[in-house]
Each structure stands twice: as C-alpha cells, then as structure tokens.
N, C-alpha and C positions, 0 to 999 in steps of 0.2 A: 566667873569670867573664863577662868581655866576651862571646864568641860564647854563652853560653845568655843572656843577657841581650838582643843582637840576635834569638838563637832567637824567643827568646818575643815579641819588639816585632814579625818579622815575620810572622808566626802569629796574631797578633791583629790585625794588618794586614789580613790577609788574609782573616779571619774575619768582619771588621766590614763590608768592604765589601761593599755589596750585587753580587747577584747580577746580571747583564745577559744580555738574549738576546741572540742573536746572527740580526742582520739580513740574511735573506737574498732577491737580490732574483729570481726565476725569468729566467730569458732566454730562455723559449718563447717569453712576449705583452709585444705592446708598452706596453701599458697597465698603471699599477700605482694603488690604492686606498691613500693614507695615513688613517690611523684615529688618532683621540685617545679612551683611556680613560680610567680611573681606576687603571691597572696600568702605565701609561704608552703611548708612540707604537709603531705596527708595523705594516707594511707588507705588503699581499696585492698580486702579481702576477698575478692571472687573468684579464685585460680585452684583448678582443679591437680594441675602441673606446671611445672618450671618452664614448659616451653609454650603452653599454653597462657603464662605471665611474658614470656619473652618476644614473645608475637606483640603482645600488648605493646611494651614499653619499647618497643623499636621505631627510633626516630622522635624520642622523646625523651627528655632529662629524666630519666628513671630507673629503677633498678628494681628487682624480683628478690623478694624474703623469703625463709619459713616464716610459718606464722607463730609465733607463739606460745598463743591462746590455742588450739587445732583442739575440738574436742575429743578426735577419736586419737590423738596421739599417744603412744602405749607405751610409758616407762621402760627402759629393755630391765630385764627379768633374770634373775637368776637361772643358768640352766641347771635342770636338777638330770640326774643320770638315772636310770631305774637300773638295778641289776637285775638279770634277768637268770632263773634257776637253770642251773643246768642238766640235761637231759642223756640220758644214758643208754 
C-alpha cells in the first residue's frame, strides 16, 4: 500500500510541476539578447556585436549579454617576452 501510495504522490508531483524550456545558449556569436515576457525569460544568441543586439532590444523589455558559451572566446594568455640578442 506504501509504494502505490508513493506511486501516486510521485505522479502528481510531477504532473503539477510546470513545464521549463530548456536554455540553450548558441556558441557560434558572441553576443546574446536576454528577453522578458509574459511566458517568462529566454535567451536569443544571434549578435554578432553589442550594437547589433542593441538595435534588437530597443523598445523592448531587454537587455544585450556576452555570451558565455562563445566558442572562439580565447582565455587571455600569459604574455611571454622574448629577449632579443644583441647586436654589435
């Protein structure tokens, strides 16, 4: 009686909870467009630049990101110095 009991309390657990998309963020552009609706927050990755997101989002509940994810974004690097010999 116990586990149809659990059955059922998990089942309507699961039932009740709403539904969620699943956030995905592109890692082509580096730029991403956060949007507020009425269905709720979600996120468009197609901005090549900040003012090319900001054209977007004008006149709309939104606001311009980095992205992330960005695949070609490039850890900054140690600078290393070369000494160069010198010449006489």
């Amino acid at each position: 009686m116990r586990i149809l009991a659990l059955a059922i309390l998990t089942l309507a657990t699961f039932s009740a909870a709403p539904s969620a998309r699943a956030q995905t963020y592109s890692p082509d552009y580096p730029v991403c467009l956060q949007v507020v609706s009425i269905d709720g927050e979600y996120i468009e990755c197609g901005y090549t630049s900040l003012a090319q997101c900001a054209q977007s989002a004008s006149g709309r509940p939104a606001w311009c990101i980095t992205n992330p994810y960005f695949a070609r974004a490039q850890v900054p690097r140690e600078r290393r110095y070369r000494r160069h010999p010198r010449v006489h």
